[in-house]
py3Dmol code that shows the C-alpha trace and the ligand (Angstrom):
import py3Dmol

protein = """\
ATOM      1  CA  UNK A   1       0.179  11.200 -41.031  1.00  0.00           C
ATOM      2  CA  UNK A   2       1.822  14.925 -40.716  1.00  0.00           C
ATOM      3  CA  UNK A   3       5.282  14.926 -40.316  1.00  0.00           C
ATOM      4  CA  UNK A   4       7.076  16.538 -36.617  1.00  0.00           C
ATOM      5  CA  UNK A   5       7.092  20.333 -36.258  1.00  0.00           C
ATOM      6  CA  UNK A   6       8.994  22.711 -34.647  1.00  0.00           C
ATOM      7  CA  UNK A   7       7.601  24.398 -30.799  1.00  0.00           C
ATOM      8  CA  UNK A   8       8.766  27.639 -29.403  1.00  0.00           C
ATOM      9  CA  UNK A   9      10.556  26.439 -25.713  1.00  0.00           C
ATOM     10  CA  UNK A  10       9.645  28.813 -22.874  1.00  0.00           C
ATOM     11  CA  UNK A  11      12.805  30.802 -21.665  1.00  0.00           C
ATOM     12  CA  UNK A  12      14.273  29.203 -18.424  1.00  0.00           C
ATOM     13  CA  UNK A  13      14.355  32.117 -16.764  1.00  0.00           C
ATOM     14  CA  UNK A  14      12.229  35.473 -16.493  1.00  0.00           C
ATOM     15  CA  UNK A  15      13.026  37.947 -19.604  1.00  0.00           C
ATOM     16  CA  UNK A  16      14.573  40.319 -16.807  1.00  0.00           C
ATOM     17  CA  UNK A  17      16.596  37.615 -15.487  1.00  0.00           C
ATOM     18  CA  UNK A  18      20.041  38.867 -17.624  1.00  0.00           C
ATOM     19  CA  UNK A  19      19.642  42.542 -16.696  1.00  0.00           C
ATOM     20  CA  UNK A  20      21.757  44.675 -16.939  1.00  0.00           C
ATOM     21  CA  UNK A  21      23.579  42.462 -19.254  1.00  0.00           C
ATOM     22  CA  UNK A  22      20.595  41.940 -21.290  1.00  0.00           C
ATOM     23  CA  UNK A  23      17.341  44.254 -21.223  1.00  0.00           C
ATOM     24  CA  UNK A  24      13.982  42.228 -20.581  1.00  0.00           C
ATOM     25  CA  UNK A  25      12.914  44.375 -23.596  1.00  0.00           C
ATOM     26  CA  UNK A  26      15.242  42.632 -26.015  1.00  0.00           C
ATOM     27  CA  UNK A  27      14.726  39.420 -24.472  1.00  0.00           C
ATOM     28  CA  UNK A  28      11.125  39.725 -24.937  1.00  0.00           C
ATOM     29  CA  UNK A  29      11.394  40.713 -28.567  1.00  0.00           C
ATOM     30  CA  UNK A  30      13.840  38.366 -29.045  1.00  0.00           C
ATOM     31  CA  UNK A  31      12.365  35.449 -27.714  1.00  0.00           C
ATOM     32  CA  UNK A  32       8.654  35.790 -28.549  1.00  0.00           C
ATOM     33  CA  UNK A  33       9.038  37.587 -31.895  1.00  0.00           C
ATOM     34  CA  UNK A  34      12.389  36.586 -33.782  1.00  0.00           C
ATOM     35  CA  UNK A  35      12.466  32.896 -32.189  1.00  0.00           C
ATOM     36  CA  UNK A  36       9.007  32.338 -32.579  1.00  0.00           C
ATOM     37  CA  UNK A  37       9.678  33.434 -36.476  1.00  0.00           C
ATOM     38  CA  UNK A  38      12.110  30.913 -36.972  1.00  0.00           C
ATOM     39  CA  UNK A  39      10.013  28.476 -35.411  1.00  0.00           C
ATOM     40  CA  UNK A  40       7.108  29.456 -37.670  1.00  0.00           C
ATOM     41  CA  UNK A  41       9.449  29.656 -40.724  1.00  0.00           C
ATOM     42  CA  UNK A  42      10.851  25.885 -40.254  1.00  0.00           C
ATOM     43  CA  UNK A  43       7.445  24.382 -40.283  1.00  0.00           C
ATOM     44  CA  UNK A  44       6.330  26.480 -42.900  1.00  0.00           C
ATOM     45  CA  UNK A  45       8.875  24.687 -45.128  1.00  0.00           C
ATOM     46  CA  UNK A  46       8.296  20.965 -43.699  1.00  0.00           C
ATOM     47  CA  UNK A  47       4.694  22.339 -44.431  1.00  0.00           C
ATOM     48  CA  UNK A  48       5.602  22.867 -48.055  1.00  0.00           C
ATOM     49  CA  UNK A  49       7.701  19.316 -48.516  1.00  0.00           C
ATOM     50  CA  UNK A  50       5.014  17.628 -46.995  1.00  0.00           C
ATOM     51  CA  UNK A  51       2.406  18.959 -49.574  1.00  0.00           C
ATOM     52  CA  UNK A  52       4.946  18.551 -52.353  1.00  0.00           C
ATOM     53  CA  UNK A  53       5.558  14.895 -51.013  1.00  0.00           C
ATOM     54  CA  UNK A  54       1.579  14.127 -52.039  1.00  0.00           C
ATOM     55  CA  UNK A  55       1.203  16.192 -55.108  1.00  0.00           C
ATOM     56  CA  UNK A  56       4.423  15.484 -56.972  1.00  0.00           C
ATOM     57  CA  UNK A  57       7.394  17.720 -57.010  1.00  0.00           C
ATOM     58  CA  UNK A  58       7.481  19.111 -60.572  1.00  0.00           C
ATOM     59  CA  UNK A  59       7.649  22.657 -60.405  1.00  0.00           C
ATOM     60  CA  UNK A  60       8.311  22.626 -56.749  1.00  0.00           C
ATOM     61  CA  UNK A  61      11.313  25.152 -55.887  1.00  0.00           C
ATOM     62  CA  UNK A  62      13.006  22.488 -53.481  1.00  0.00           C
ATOM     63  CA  UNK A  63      15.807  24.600 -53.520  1.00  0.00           C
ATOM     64  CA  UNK A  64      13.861  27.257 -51.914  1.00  0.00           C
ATOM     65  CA  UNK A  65      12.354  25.507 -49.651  1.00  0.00           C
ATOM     66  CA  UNK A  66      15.910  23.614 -48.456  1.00  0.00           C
ATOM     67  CA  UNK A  67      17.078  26.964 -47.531  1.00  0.00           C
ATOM     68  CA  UNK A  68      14.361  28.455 -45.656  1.00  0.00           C
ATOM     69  CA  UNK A  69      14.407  25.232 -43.806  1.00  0.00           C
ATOM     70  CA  UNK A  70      17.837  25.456 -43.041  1.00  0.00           C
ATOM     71  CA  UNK A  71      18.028  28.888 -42.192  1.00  0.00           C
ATOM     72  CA  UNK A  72      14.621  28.334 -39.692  1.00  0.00           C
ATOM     73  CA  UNK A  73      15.351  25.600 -37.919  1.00  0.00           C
ATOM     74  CA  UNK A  74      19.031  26.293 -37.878  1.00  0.00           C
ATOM     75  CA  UNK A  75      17.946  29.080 -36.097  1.00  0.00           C
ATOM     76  CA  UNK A  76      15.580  27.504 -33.892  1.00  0.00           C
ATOM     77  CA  UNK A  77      18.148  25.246 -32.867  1.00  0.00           C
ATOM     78  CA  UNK A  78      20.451  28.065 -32.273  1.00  0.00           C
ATOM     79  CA  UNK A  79      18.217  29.664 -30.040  1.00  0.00           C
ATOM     80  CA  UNK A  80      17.623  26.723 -28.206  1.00  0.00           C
ATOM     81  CA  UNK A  81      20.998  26.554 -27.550  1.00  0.00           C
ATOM     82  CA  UNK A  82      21.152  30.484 -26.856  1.00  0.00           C
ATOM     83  CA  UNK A  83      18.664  30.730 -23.954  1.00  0.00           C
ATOM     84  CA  UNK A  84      20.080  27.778 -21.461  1.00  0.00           C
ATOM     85  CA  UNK A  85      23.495  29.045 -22.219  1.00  0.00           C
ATOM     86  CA  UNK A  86      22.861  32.524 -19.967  1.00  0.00           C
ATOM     87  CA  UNK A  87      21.394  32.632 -16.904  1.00  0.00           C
ATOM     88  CA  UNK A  88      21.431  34.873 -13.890  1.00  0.00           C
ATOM     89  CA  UNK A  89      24.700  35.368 -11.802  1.00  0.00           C
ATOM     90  CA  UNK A  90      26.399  33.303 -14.462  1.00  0.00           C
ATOM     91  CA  UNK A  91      30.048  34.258 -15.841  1.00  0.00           C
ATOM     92  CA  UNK A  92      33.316  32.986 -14.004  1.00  0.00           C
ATOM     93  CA  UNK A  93      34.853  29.938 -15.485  1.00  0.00           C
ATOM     94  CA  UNK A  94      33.903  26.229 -16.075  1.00  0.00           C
ATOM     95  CA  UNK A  95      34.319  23.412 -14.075  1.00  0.00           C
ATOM     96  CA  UNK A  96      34.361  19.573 -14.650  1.00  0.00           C
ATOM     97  CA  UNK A  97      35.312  17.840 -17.895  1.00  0.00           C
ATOM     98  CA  UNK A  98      34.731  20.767 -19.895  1.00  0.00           C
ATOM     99  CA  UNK A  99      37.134  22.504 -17.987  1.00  0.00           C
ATOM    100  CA  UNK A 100      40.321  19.886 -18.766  1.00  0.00           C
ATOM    101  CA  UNK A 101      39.234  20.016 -22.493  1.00  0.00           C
ATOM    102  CA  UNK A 102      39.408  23.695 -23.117  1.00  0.00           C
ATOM    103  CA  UNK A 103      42.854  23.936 -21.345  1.00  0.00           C
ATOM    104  CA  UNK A 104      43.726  20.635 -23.474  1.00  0.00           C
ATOM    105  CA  UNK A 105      43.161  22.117 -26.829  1.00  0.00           C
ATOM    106  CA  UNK A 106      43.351  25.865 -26.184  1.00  0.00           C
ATOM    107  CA  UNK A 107      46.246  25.788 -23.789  1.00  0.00           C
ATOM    108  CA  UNK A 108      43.963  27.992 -20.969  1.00  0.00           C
ATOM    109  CA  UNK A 109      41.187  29.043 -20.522  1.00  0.00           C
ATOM    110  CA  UNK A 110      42.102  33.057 -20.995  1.00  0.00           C
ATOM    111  CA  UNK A 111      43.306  31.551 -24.580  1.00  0.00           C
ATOM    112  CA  UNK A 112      40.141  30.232 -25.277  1.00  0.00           C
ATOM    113  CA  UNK A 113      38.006  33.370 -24.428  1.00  0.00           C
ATOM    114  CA  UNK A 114      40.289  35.771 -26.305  1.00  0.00           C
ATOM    115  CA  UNK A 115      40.010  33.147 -29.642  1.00  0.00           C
ATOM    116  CA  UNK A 116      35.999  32.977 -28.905  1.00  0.00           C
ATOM    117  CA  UNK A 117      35.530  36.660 -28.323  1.00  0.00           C
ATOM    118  CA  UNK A 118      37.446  37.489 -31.635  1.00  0.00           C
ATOM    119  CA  UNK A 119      35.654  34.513 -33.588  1.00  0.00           C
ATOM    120  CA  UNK A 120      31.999  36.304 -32.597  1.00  0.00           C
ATOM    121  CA  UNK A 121      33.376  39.933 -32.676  1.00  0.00           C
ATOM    122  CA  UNK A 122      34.680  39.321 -36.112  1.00  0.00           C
ATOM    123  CA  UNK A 123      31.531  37.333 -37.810  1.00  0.00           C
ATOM    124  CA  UNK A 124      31.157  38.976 -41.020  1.00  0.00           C
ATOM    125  CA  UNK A 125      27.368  40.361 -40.688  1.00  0.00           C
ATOM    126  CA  UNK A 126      24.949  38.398 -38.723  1.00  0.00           C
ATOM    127  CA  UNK A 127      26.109  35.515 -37.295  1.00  0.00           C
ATOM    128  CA  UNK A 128      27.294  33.498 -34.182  1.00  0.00           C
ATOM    129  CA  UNK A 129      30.413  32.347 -32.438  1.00  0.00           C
ATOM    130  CA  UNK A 130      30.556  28.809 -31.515  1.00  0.00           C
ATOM    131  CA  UNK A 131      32.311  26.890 -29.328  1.00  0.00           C
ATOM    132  CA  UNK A 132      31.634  23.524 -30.517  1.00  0.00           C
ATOM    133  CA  UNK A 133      32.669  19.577 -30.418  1.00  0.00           C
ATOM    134  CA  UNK A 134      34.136  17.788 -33.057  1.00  0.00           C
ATOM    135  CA  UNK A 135      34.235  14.228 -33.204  1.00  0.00           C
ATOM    136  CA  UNK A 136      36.199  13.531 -36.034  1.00  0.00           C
ATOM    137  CA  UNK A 137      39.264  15.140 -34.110  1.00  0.00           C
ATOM    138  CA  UNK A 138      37.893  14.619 -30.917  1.00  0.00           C
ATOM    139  CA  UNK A 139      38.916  18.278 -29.863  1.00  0.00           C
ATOM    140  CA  UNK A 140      36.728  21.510 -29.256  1.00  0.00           C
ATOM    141  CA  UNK A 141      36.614  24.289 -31.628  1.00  0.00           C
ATOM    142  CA  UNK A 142      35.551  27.653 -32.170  1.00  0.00           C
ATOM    143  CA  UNK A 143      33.334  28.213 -34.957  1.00  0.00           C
ATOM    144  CA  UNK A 144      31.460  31.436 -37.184  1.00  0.00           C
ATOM    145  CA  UNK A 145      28.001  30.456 -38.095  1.00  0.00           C
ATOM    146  CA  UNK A 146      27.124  33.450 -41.141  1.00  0.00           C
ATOM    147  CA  UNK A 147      23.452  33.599 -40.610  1.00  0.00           C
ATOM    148  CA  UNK A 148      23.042  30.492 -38.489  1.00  0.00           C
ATOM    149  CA  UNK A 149      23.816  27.780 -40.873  1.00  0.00           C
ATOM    150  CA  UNK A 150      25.350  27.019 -44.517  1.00  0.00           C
ATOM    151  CA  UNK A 151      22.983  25.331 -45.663  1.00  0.00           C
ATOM    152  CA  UNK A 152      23.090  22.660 -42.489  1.00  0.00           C
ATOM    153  CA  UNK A 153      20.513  22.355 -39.601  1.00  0.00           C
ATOM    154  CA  UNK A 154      22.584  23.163 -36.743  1.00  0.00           C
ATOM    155  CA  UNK A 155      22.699  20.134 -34.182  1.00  0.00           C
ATOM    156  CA  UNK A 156      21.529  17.287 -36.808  1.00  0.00           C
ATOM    157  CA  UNK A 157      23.384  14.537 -37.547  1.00  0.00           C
ATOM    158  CA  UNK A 158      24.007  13.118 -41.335  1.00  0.00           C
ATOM    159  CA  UNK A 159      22.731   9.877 -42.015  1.00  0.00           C
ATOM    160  CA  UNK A 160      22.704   9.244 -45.714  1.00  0.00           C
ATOM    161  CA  UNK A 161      25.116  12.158 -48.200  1.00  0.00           C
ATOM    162  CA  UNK A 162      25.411  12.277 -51.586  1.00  0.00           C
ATOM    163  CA  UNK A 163      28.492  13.946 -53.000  1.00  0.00           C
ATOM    164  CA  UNK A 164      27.048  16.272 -55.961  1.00  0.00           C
ATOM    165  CA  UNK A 165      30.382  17.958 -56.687  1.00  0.00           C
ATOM    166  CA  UNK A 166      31.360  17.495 -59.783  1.00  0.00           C
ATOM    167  CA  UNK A 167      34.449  15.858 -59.148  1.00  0.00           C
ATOM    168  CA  UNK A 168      32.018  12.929 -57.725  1.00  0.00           C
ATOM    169  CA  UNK A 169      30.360  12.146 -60.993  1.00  0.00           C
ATOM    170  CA  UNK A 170      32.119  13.995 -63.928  1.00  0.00           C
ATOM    171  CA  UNK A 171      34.337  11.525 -65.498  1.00  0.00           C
ATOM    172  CA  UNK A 172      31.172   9.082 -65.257  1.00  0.00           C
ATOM    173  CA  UNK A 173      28.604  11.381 -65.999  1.00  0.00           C
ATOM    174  CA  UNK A 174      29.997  14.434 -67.781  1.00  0.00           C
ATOM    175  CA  UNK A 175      27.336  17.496 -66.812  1.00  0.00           C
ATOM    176  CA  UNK A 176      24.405  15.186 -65.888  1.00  0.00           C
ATOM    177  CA  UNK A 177      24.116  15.456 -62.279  1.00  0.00           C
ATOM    178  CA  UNK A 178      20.595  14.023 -62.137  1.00  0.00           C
ATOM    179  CA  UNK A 179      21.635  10.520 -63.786  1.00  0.00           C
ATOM    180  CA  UNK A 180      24.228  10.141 -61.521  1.00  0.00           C
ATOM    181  CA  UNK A 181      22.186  11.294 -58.967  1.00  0.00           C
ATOM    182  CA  UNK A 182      18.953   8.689 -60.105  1.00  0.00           C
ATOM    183  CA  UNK A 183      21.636   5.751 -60.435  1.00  0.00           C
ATOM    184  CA  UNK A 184      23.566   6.873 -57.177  1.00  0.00           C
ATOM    185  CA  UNK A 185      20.563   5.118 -55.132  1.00  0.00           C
ATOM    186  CA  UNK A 186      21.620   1.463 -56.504  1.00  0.00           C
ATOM    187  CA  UNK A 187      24.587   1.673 -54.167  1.00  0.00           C
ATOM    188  CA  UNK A 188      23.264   3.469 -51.433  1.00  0.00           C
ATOM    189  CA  UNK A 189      24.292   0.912 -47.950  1.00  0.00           C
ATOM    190  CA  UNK A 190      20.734   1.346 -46.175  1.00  0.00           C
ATOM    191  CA  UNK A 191      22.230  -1.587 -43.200  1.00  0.00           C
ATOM    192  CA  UNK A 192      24.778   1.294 -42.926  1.00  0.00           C
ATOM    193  CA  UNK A 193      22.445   4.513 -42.929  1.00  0.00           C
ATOM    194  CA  UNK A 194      20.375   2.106 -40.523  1.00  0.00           C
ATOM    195  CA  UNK A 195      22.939   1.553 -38.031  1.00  0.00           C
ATOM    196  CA  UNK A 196      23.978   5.276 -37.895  1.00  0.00           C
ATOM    197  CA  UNK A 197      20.341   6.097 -37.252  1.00  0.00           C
ATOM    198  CA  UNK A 198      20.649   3.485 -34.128  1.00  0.00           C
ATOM    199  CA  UNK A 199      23.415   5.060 -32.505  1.00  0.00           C
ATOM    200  CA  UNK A 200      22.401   8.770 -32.550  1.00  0.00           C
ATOM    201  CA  UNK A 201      18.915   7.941 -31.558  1.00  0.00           C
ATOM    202  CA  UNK A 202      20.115   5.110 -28.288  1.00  0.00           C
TER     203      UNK A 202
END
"""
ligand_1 = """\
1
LIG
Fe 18.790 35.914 -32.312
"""
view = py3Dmol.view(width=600, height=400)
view.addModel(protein, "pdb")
view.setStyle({"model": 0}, {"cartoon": {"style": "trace"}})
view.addModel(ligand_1, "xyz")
view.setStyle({"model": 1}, {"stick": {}})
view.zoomTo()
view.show()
């Protein structure tokens, strides 16, 4: 059976919706030409995995592929996020819970848009700012995305790492990452992986 793919979503609004702001000619490009790229790039690489998956990996650049995938659907994701963040007659300030947080861990909210605006302004290249959640410190943060990823899918959620510094294996292993690597999956806790694959998708 094929694995998922990736779908272009429809803009929520009409692609002159954020004029003056935004021209409906770079919202059309952008949507239907550089989304729809990323969207084509992502399952061009789960393409690629999926053949390799059948007719054996040697000599497959997995490497390759990893990063096309993350850069695609990184920026798929990205985009998805992009679009419903705008709309027409938007602007002003936020309300609700949001609201409390920002003033909670930025001070206020004129804080907050002066460290955002700097965080995008001063992306080095292409990029994004990000305002973004983090539950390890339960606080918001602003983030630079170069490109739209390192290496991560934006929005996923780990469920099974393996540490392949070499601080994680070298006293053990010396230089052979792939024996560490091929005996690494005798310890692996799948009841854990399991239950963390329970709770993101309740
Ligand atoms: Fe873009």
């Amino acid at each position: 059976m094929p694995g998922k793919r990736y779908s272009l979503p429809n803009l929520p609004y009409k692609y002159n919706a954020l004029e003056p702001t935004i021209s409906e000619k770079i919202m059309t490009l952008h949507h239907d030409k550089h989304h729809l790229a990323y969207v084509n790039g992502a399952n061009a690489a789960l393409d690629k995995l999926e053949k390799a998956r059948q007719t054996g990996f040697a000599g497959i650049d997995v490497r390759g592929i990893s990063r096309d995938l993350a850069f695609n659907a990184s920026g798929h994701t990205m985009h998805s996020l992009f679009w419903p963040n705008m709309k027409q007659g938007g602007g002003g300030t936020p309300g609700g819970r949001i609201a409390d947080q920002i003033n909670k861990d930025f001070g206020k909210f004129d804080s907050f848009k002066e460290q955002f605006g700097n965080t995008a302004k001063q992306v080095e290249g292409s990029g994004w700012g990000i305002l973004a959640y983090e539950p390890a410190s339960d606080q918001l943060i602003t983030l630079q995305a170069e490109k739209h990823m390192d290496l991560a899918v934006q929005g996923m959620t780990p469920l099974l790492a393996v540490d392949v510094w070499e601080h994680a294996y070298y006293l053990d292993y010396v230089n052979d990452r792939a024996k560490y690597v091929d005996a690494w999956w005798n310890v692996v806790n799948w009841d854990d992986v399991a239950a963390r694959f329970d709770k993101v998708r309740k």
